[in-house]
VOKE-370313 format. One line per field, with one value per residue (C-alpha): x, y, z; residue in three letters; residue number from 1; chain. Coordinates in steps of 0.02 Angstrom, whole numbers, padded with zeros to 5 digits. Each point is the difference from the previous one (the first is absolute). Layout:
x (X	...)
y (Y	...)
z (Z	...)
type (Ala	...)
seq (NUM	...)
mol (A	...)
***
This chain:
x (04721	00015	00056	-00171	-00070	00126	-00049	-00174	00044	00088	-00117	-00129	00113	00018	-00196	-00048	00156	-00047	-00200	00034	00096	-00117	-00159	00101	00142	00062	00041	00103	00185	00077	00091	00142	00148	00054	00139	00087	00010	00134	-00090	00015	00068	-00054	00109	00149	-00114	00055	-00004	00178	-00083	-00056	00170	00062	-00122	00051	00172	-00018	-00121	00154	00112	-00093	-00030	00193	00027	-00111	00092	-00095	00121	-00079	00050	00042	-00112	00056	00106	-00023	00158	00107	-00121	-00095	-00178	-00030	-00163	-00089	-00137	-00140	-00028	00012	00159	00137	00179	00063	00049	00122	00091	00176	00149	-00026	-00193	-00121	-00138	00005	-00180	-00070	00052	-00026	-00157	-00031	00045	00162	00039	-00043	00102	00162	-00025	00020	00129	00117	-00023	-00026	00075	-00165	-00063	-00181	-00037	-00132	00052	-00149	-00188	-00085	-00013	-00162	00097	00098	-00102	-00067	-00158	00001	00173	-00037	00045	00188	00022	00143	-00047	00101	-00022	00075	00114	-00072	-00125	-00144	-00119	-00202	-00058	-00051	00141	00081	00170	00029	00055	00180	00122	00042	-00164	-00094	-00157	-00145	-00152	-00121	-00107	-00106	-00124	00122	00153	-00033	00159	00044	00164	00135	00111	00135	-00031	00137	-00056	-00109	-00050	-00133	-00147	00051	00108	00092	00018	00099	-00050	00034	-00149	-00124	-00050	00042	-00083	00024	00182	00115	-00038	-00158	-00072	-00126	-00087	00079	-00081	00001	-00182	00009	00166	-00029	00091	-00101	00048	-00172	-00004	-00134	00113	00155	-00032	00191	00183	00139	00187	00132)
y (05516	00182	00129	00070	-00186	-00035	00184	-00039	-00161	00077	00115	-00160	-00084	00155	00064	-00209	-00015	00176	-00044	-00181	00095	00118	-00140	-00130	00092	-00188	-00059	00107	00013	00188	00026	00109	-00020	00119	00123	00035	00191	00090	00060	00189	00056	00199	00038	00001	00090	00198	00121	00100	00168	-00106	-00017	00147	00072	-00144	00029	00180	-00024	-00110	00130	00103	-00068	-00054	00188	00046	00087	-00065	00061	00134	00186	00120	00127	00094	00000	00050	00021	-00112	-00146	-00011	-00018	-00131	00020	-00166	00009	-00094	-00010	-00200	-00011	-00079	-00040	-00120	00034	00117	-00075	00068	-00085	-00074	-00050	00153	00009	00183	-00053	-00052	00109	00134	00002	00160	-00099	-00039	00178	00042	-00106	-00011	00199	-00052	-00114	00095	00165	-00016	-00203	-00052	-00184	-00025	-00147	-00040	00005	-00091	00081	00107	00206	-00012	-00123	00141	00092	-00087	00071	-00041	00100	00161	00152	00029	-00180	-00134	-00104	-00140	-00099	00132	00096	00145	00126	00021	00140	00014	00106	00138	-00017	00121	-00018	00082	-00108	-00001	-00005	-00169	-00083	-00136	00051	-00168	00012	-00114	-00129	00083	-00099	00035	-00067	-00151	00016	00172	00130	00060	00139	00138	00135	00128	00162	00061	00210	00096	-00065	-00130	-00162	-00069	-00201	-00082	-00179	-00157	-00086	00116	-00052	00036	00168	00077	00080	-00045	00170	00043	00147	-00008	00117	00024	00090	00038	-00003	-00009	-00054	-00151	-00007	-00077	-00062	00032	-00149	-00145	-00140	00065	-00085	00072	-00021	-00072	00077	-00006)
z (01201	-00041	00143	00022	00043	00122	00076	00006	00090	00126	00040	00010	00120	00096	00031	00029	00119	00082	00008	00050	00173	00044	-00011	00079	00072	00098	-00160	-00081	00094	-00073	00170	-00043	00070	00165	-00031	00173	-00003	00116	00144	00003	00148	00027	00144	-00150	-00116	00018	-00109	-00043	00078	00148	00029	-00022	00129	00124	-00019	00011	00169	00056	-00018	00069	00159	00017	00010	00135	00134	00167	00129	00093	-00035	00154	00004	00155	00141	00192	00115	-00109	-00029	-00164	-00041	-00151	-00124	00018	-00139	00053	00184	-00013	-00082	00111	-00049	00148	00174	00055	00153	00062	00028	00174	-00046	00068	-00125	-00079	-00094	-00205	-00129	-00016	00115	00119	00153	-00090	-00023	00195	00076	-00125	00024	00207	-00013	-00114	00069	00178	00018	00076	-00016	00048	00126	-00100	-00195	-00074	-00034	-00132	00022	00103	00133	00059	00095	00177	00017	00187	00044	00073	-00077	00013	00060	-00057	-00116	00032	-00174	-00087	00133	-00013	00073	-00053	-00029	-00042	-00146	00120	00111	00143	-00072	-00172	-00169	-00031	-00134	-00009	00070	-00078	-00052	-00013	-00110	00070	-00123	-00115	-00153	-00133	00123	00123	00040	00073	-00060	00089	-00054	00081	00085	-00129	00064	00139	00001	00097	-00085	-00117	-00014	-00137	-00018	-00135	-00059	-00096	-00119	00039	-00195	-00150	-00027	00169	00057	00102	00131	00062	00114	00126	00103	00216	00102	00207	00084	00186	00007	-00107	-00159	-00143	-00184	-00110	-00089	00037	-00014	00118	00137	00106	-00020	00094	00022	00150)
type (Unk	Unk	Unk	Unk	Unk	Unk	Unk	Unk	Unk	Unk	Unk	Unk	Unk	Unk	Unk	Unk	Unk	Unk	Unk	Unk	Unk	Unk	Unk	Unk	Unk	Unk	Unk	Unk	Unk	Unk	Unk	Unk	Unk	Unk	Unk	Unk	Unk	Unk	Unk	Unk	Unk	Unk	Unk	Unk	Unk	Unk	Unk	Unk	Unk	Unk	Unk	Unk	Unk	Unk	Unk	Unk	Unk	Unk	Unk	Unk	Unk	Unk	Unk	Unk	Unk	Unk	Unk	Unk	Unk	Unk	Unk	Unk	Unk	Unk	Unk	Unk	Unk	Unk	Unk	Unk	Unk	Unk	Unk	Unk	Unk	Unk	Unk	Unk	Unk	Unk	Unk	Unk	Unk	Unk	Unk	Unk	Unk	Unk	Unk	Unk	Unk	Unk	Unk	Unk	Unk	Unk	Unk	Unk	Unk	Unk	Unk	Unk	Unk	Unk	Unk	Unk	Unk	Unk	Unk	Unk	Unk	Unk	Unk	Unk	Unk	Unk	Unk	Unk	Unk	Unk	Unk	Unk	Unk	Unk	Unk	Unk	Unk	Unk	Unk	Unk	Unk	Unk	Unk	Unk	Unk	Unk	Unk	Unk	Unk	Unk	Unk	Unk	Unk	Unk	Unk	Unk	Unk	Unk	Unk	Unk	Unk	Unk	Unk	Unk	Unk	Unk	Unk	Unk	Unk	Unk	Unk	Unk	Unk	Unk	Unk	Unk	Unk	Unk	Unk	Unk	Unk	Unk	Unk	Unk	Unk	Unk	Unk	Unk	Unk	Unk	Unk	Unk	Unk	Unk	Unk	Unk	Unk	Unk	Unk	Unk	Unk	Unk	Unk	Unk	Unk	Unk	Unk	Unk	Unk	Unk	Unk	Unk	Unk	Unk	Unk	Unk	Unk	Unk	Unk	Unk	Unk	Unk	Unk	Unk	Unk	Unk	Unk	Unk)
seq (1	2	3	4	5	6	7	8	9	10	11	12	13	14	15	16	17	18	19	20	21	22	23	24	25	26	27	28	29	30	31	32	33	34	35	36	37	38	39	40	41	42	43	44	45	46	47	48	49	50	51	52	53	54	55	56	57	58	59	60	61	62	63	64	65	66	67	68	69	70	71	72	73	74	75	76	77	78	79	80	81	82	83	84	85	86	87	88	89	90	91	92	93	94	95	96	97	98	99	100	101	102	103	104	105	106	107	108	109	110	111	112	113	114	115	116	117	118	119	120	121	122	123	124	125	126	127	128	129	130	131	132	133	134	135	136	137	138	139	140	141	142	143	144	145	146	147	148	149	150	151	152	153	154	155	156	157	158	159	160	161	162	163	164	165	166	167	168	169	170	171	172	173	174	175	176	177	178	179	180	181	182	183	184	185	186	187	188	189	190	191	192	193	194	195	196	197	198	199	200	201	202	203	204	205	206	207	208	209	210	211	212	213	214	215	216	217	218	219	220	221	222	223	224	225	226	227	228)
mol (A	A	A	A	A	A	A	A	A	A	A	A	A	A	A	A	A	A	A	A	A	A	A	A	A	A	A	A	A	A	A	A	A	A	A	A	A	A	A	A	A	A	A	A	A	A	A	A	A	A	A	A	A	A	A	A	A	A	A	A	A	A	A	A	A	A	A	A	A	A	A	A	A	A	A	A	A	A	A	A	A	A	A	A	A	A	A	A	A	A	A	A	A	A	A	A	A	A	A	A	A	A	A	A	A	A	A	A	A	A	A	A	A	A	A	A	A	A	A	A	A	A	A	A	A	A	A	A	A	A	A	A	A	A	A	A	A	A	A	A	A	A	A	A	A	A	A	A	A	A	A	A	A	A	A	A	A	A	A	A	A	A	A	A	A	A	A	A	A	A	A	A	A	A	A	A	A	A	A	A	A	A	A	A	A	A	A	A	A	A	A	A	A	A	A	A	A	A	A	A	A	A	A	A	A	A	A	A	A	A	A	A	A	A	A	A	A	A	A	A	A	A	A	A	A	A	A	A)
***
C-alpha cells in the first residue's frame, strides 16, 4: 500500500471516528487526559515598575517627619502646628499625673501655657474648649472647675494679658476653642492659639470696645474669659 492509500485511510478513519461522536457522542470515549496547571496566584504577579513605585511610596512614607513643628511661643511656652484639627499625638500628663490635655489640641496649649507659666493646676483637668465656660457663674465669679474667675463677653472687668479667652460651639466646631489672651490695647485684643487649622495663624485680632462700662470682644462665638 502506497503512502497516499494509507493517507486516504487515515483521513477515512478520522471523519467516520469524528462523525460517529458527534451523532452518537455516548459511544465514542476521546476524553483527554487533565493536565493539572499551577494555579496562578496574582497577589505575586507585579510588575518591576510596580515595585519600584511601592518601594519608592515606602520610602517615602518612612521619611515623613510627623512630630509637630513650633510655630510660636508666648511667655516661654510654645505653640505647636497641629495640621488638621483632629490630629492627636497622645496625652500629655506631668510627672505626678495632672492631665496637661491631647496633642497638640487648643485646650492642651491653654492649660500647659497655665501650668508652666503661672504653676496652676485646674481642679477640673478634663473637658473640651466649650466646657470651660459655666454659663451660670456670674460675671466676675469663681469658677471653681477651673480655679479661676470668670468673665462674660460684655463684662465690667476688662480682658487681660494672660486671660483665657473661650469660643463657644459654632456648626463648623461642636466642640468650642480656647486660646490666650497675648495682648490687650484700647480697642483691640490679641490671642495666640494652638490648632486653630491648618490655614489660619497662630495670632489673631479682634475688635474691644467700652459701651456703658461693659467691655465687649466683637466676635459671635466669644462667649467670656477667665483669669485670677
Amino acid at each position: 500500500m502506497n503512502s497516499s492509500k494509507i493517507i486516504a485511510s487515515l483521513v477515512t478513519l478520522v471523519f467516520f471516528f469524528t462523525l460517529l461522536y458527534f451523532l452518537f457522542p455516548g459511544a465514542v470515549d476521546l476524553k483527554l487526559p487533565s493536565i493539572n496547571w499551577p494555579k496562578l496566584n496574582t497577589a505575586q504577579v507585579e510588575s518591576s515598575a510596580t515595585k519600584k513605585s511601592r518601594k519608592a511610596n515606602s520610602n517615602t512614607r518612612k521619611n515623613i517627619d510627623h512630630t509637630p513643628k513650633i510655630i510660636d511661643s508666648y511667655k516661654g511656652v510654645d505653640v505647636y502646628y497641629n495640621g488638621k484639627t483632629s490630629n492627636v499625638y497622645g496625652r500629655n500628663t506631668t510627672k505626678d499625673g495632672y492631665n496637661i490635655g491631647l496633642k497638640y489640641q487648643c485646650v492642651e496649649f491653654v492649660k500647659r501655657f497655665y501650668y508652666e507659666h503661672y504653676n496652676h493646676k485646674m481642679p477640673n483637668s478634663y473637658g473640651h474648649a466649650k466646657e470651660f465656660f459655666d454659663y451660670s457663674i456670674p460675671d466676675g465669679g469663681f469658677n471653681t472647675s477651673r480655679g479661676l474667675k470668670q468673665f462674660k463677653n460684655n463684662s465690667a472687668y476688662q480682658p487681660s494679658k494672660g486671660a483665657i479667652i473661650v469660643f463657644g460651639s459654632a456648626s463648623f466646631n461642636q466642640y468650642g476653642h480656647v486660646a490666650i489672651i497675648s495682648d490687650v490695647g484700647s480697642d483691640f485684643v490679641e490671642i495666640i492659639q494652638q490648632n486653630p487649622g491648618p490655614n489660619n495663624r497662630s495670632r489673631g485680632e479682634y475688635k474691644l470696645t467700652n459701651q456703658g462700662g461693659k467691655w465687649k470682644i466683637h466676635d459671635n462665638h466669644i462667649v467670656g474669659w477667665l483669669s485670677f
